[in-house]
C-alpha positions in Angstrom: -80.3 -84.1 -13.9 -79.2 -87.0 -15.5 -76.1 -89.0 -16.2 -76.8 -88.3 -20.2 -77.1 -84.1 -19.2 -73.3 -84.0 -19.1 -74.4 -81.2 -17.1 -73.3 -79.1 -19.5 -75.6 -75.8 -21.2 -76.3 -76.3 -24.7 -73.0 -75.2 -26.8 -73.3 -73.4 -30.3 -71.8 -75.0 -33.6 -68.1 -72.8 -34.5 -68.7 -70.6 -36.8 -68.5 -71.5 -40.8 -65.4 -68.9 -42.0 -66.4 -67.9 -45.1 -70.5 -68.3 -44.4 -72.9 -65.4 -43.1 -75.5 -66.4 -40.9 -78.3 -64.5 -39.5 -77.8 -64.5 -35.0 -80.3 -63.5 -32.3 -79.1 -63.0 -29.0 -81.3 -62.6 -25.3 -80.5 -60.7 -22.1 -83.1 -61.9 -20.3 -82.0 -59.3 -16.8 -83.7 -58.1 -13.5 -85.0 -55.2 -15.1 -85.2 -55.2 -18.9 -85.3 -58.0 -21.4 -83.1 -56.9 -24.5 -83.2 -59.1 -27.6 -81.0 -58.2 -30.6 -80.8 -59.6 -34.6 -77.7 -59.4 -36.4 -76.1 -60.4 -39.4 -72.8 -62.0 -39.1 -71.2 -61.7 -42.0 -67.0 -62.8 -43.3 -64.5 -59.9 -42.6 -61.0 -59.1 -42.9 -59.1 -59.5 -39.8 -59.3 -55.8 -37.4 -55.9 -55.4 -35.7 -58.2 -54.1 -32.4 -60.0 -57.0 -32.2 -58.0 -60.0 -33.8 -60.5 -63.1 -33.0 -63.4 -61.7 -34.6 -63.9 -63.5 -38.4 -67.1 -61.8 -38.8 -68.7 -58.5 -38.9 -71.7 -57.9 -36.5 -74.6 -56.1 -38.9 -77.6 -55.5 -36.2 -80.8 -55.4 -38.3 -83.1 -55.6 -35.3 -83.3 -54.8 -31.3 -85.5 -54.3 -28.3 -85.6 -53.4 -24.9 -88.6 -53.3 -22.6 -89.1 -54.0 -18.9 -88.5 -57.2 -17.5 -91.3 -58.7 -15.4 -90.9 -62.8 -13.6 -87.3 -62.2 -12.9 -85.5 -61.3 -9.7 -81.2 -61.3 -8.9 -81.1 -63.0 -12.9 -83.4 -65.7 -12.1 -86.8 -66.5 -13.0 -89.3 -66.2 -10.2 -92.8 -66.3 -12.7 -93.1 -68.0 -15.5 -96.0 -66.9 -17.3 -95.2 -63.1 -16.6 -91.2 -63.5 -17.8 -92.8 -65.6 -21.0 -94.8 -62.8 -21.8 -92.2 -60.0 -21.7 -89.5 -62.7 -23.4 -92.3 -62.9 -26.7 -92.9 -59.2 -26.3 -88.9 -58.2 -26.3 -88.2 -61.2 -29.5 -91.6 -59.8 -31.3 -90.4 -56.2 -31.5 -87.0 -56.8 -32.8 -88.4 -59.4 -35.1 -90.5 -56.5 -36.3 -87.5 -54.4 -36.8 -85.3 -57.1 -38.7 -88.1 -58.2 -40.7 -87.1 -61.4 -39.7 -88.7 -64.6 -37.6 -86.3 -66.5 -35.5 -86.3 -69.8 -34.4 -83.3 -70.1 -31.7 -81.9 -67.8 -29.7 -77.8 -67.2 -27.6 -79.4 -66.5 -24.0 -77.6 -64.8 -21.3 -77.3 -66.3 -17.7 -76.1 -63.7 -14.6 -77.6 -65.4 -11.8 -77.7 -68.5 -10.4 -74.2 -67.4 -8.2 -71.8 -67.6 -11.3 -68.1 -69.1 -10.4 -65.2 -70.3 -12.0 -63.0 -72.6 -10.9 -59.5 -73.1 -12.4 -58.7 -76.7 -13.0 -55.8 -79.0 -13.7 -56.1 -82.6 -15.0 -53.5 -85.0 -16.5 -53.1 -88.5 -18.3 -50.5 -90.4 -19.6 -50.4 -90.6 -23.4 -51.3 -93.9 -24.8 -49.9 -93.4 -28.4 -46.8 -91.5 -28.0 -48.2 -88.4 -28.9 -51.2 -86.4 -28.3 -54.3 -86.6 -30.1 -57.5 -85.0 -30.2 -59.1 -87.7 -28.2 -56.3 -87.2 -25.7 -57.6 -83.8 -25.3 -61.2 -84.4 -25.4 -60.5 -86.8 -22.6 -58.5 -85.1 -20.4 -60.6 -82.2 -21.0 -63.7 -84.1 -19.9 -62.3 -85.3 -16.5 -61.8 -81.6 -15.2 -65.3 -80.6 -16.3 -66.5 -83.1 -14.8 -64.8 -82.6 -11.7 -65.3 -79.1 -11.6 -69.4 -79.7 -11.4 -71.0 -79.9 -8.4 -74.5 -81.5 -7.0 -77.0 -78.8 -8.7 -74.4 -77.2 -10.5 -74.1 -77.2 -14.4 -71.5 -75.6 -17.4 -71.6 -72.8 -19.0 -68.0 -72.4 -20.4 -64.7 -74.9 -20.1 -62.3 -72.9 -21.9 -58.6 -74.8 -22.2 -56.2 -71.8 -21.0 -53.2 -73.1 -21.4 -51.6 -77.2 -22.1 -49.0 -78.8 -20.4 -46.6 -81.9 -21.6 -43.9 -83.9 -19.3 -44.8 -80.8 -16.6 -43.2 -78.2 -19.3 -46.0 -75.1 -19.3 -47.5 -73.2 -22.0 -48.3 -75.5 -24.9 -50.5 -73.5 -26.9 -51.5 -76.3 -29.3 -50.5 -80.3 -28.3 -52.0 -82.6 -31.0 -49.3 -84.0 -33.0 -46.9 -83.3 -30.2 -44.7 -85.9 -28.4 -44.7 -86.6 -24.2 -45.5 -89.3 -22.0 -48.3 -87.2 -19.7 -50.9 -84.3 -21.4 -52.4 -81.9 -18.6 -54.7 -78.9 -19.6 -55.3 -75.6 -17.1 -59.2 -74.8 -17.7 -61.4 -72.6 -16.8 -64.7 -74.1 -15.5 -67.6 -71.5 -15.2 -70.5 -73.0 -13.3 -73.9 -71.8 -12.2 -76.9 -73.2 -10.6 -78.4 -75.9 -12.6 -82.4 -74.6 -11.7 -81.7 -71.4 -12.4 -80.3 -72.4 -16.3 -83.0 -74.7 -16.6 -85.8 -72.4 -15.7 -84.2 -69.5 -18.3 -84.7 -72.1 -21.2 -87.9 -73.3 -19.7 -88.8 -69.4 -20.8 -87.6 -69.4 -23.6 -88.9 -72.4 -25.0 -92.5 -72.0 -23.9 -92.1 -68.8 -26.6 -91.6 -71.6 -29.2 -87.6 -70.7 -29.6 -84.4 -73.0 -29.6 -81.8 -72.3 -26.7 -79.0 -72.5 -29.5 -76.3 -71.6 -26.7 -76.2 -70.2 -23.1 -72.9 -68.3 -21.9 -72.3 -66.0 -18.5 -73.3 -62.6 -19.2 -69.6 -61.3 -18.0 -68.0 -63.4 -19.9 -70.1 -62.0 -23.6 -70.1 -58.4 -22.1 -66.0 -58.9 -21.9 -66.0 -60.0 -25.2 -68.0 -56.9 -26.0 -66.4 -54.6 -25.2 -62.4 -55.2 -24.4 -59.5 -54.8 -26.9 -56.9 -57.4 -27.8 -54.7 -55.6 -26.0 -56.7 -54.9 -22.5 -57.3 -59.1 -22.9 -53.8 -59.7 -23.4 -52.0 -57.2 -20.2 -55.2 -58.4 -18.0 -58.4 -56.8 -17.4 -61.3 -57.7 -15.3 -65.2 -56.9 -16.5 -67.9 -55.9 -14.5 -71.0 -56.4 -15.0 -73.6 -54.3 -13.2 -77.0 -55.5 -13.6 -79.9 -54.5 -11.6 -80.1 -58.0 -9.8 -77.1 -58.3 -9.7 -72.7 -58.0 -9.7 -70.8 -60.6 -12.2 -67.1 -60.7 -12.7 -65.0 -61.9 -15.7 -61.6 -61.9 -15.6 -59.0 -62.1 -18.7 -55.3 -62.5 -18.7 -53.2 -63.3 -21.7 -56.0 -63.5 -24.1 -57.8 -65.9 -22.0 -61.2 -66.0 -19.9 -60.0 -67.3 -16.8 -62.7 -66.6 -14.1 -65.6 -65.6 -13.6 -67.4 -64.7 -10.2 -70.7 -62.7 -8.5 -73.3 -61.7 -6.4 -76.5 -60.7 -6.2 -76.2 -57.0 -5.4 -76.8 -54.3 -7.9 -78.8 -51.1 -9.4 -82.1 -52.4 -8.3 -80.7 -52.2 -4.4 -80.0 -48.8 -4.9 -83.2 -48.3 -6.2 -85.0 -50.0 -3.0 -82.8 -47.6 -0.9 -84.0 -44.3 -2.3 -87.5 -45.7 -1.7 -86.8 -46.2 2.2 -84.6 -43.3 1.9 -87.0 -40.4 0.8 -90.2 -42.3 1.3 -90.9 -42.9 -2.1 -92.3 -45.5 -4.4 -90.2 -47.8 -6.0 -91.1 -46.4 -9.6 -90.3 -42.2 -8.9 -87.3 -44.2 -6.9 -85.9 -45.0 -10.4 -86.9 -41.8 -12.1 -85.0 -40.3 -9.3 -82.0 -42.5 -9.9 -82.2 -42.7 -13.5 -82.5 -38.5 -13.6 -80.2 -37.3 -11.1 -78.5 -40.6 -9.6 -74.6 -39.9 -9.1 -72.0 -40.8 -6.2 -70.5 -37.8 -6.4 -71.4 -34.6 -4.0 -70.5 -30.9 -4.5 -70.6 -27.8 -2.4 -74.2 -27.5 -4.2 -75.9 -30.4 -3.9 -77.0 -29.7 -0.3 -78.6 -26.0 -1.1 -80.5 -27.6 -4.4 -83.8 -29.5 -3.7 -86.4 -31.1 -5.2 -89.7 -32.6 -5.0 -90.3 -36.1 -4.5 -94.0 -37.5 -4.6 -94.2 -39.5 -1.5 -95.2 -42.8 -1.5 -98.8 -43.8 -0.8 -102.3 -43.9 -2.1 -103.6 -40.4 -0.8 -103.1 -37.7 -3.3 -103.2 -35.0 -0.9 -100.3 -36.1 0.9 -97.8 -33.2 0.7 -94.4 -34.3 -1.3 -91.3 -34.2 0.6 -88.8 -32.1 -0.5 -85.1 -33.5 -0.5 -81.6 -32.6 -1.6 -79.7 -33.7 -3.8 -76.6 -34.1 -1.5 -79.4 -36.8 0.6 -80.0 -38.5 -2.9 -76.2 -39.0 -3.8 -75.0 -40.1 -0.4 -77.7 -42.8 -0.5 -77.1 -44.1 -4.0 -73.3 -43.6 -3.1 -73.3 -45.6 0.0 -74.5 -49.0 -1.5 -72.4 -48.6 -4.7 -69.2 -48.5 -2.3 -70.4 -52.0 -0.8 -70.5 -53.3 -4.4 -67.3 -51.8 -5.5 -65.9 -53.3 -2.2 -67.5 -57.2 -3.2 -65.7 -56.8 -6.3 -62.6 -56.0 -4.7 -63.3 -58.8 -2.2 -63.6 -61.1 -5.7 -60.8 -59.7 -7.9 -58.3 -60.3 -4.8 -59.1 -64.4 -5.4 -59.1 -64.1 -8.5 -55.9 -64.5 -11.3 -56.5 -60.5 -11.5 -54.8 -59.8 -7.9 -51.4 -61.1 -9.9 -51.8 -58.4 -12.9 -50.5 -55.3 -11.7 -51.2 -53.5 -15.8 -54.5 -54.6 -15.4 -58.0 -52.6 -15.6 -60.8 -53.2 -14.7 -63.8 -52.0 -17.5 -67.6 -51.4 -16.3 -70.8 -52.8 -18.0 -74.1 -52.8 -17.1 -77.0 -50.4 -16.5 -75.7 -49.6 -13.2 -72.3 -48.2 -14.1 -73.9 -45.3 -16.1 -74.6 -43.5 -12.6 -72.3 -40.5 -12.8 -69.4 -40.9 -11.0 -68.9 -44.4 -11.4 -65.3 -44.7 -12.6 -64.0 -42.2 -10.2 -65.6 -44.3 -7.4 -64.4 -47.6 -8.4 -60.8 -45.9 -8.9 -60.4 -45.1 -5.5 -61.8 -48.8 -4.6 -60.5 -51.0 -6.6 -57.0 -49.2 -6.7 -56.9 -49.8 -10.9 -57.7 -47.7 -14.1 -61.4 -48.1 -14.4 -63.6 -47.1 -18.2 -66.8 -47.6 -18.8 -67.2 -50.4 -21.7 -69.3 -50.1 -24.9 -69.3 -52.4 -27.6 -66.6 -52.3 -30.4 -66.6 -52.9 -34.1 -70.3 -53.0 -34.7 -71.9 -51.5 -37.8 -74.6 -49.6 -37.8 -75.5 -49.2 -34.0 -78.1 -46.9 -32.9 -77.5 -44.5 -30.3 -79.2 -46.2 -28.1 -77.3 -49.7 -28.3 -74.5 -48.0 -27.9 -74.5 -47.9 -23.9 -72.9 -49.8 -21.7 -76.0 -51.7 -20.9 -76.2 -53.4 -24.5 -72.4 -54.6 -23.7 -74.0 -58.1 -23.0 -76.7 -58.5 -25.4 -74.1 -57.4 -27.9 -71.6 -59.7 -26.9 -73.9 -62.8 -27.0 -74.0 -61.8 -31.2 -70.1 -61.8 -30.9 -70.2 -64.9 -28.9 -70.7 -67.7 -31.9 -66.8 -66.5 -33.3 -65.4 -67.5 -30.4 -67.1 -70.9 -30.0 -64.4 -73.3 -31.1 -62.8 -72.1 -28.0 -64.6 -74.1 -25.6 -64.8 -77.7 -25.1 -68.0 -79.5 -25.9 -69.0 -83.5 -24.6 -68.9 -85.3 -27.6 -72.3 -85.9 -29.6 -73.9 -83.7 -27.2 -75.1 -80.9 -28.5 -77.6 -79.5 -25.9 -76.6 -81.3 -22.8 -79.1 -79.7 -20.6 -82.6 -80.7 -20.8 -85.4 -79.0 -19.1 -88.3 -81.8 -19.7 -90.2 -79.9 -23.1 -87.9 -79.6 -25.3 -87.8 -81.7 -28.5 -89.8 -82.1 -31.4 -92.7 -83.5 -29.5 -92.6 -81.8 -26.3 -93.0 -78.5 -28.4 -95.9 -80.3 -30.7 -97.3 -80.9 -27.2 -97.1 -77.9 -25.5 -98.8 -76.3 -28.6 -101.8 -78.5 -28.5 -102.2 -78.1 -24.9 -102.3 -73.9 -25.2 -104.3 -74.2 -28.7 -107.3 -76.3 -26.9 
């Protein structure tokens, strides 16, 4: 990348207050590719969910399998392209709507955040906004690493003449400014290579945020935000971690473990293909075992070309101890994760699952006895008009990227940048380019 990159993702505009605007948000994950349409339109201020200034109207959605992707990054181009235009072509169907940019979703790459602190003495007297943007700067900058670029630097708290806990400084008087942020980082291929995708499919990258971070503003209250909570994504590719205290985003963390592995160990475990694997878990996948479970069997096709092959016939105590046995290790990593993170010094807080993976029944009661904490499944909150099927735990991040514009002022943005990271084709002319060369 280059010194102009800024290393930074490209950052939405804040929201207009009064102004309704029409949103489309991408989960581009290891196994489906959701794309949803909303309408974002002024509202009233919701005591449950205070930073929210608009109203999230979905008028269009999709979810189909994903294909090209593997652990949350893109490993085929031409097959993820196709199932990205698929996914945005169906819910553009549904909204009766074409859209030209898209708010994607990164999980992989190996997500982190890093809190930093970074001071200056005033120049003026008092602090201004390019005090801020300044300061601000220097810890991005020195949060990045070689191949590393920024999805979120999110100001958590100020500080003047050492005194803690400014919420606001411009205007105010002190001889040094400092700022605590929150720097999330991920691999700088990995981001490029998502926007690579969705640009071949003739669409904007309008912003890219970590998919914990949008599934936390999803689905958490004010109030879980404000006594501490930690959000865990479980994809199929993979495990991502964002963790809130006092309001604030204040890391983020994960690993590339998730539903898919349990999925490849009921294949080895029963002998079956990867595809009846799924059924399996999908159907009957828990991590909890009764007195029953080892008297009721079933069938499972076993894996192979020959037809005549008998099927094997297995219990469901053998399926839950399988599926139970890797969801421990996760639940263990996260533990691992939560201890470094600001979480291990909130002893009020939960912890709130996302993700296809934490539908497996007996999720919560597993991660309870893990993680030591209250554990719910999340959903997303204060959305009109949801269907049924949206309204899983597995939409939490595709929701949350159509929540995600409200809450832009938040972060800091290099100045006239406003898509920082470049892949190479995008651009007026590298699109006008790229058509001619598919058209001929």
């Amino acid at each position: 990348m280059t010194g102009l990159d800024r290393n930074q993702t490209p950052k939405t505009r804040p929201m207009a207050q009064k102004r309704t605007a029409l949103v489309a948000s991408l989960d581009i994950g290891t196994s489906k590719i959701a794309c949803m349409i909303a309408r974002l339109r002024p509202s009233p201020p919701n005591d449950a969910l205070r930073g929210r200034s608009h109203a999230v109207e979905l008028i269009g959605y999709s979810q189909i399998q994903s294909r090209g992707v593997k652990a949350g990054a893109v490993v085929d181009l031409a097959e993820c392209e196709q199932a990205v235009r698929q996914a945005v072509a169906l819910a553009e169907r549904m909204a009766k709507v074409r859209v030209e940019s898209v708010l994607l979703s990164v999980s992989g790459g190996r997500l982190q955040g890093q809190l930093v602190e970074a001071a200056a003495d005033i120049r003026g007297g008092s602090v201004t906004s390019d005090d801020v943007t300044r300061v601000t700067s220097t810890g991005m900058r020195h949060a990045t690493g070689e191949g590393r670029t920024v999805l979120h630097a999110l100001p958590v708290g100020y500080t003047l003449d050492g005194v803690k806990g400014i919420r606001d400084p411009r205007g105010m008087v002190a001889r040094q400014f400092g700022v605590d942020m929150n720097v999330v980082t991920a691999d700088a291929t990995v981001a490029k290579n998502l926007m690579l995708v969705v640009e071949r499919c003739h669409l904007n990258v309008e912003a890219m945020a970590a998919s914990p971070y949008v599934a936390g503003l999803s689905v958490l209250t004010d109030d879980e935000a404000d006594l501490g909570a930690a959000v865990v994504e479980m994809g199929a590719g993979s495990t991502t971690i964002a963790t809130y205290s006092a309001g604030r985003f204040v890391h983020a963390s994960g690993f590339a473990v998730g539903g898919q592995h349990m999925t490849m160990d009921l294949a080895r475990g029963v002998g079956a293909c990867i595809a009846d694997a799924e059924r399996i878990k999908t159907l009957y996948g828990t991590v909890l075992t009764g007195g029953s479970d080892a008297r009721e069997l079933m069938s499972v096709p076993t894996a192979g070309d020959d037809e005549r092959d008998a099927p094997q016939i297995v219990s469901r105590a053998t399926i839950a101890n399988i599926i139970r046995h890797r969801a421990e290790e996760i639940f263990e990593m996260v533990r691992d994760r939560l201890a470094d993170s600001p979480f291990a010094a909130e002893p009020r807080a939960r912890v709130v699952l996302s993700g296809g993976a934490s539908q497996l029944t007996g999720t919560v009661e597993l991660a309870t006895r893990i993680l030591n904490r209250p554990v719910r499944i999340g959903r997303p909150l204060g959305f009109g008009r949801l269907p049924n099927e949206a309204k899983s735990a597995s939409f939490a991040v595709p929701a949350g990227l159509l929540v995600y514009p409200q809450y832009a002022h938040l972060e800091h943005v290099e100045p006239r940048h406003t898509r920082q990271l470049r892949t190479g084709t995008d651009g007026y002319f590298g699109r006008v380019g790229r058509w001619l060369r598919e058209g001929f």
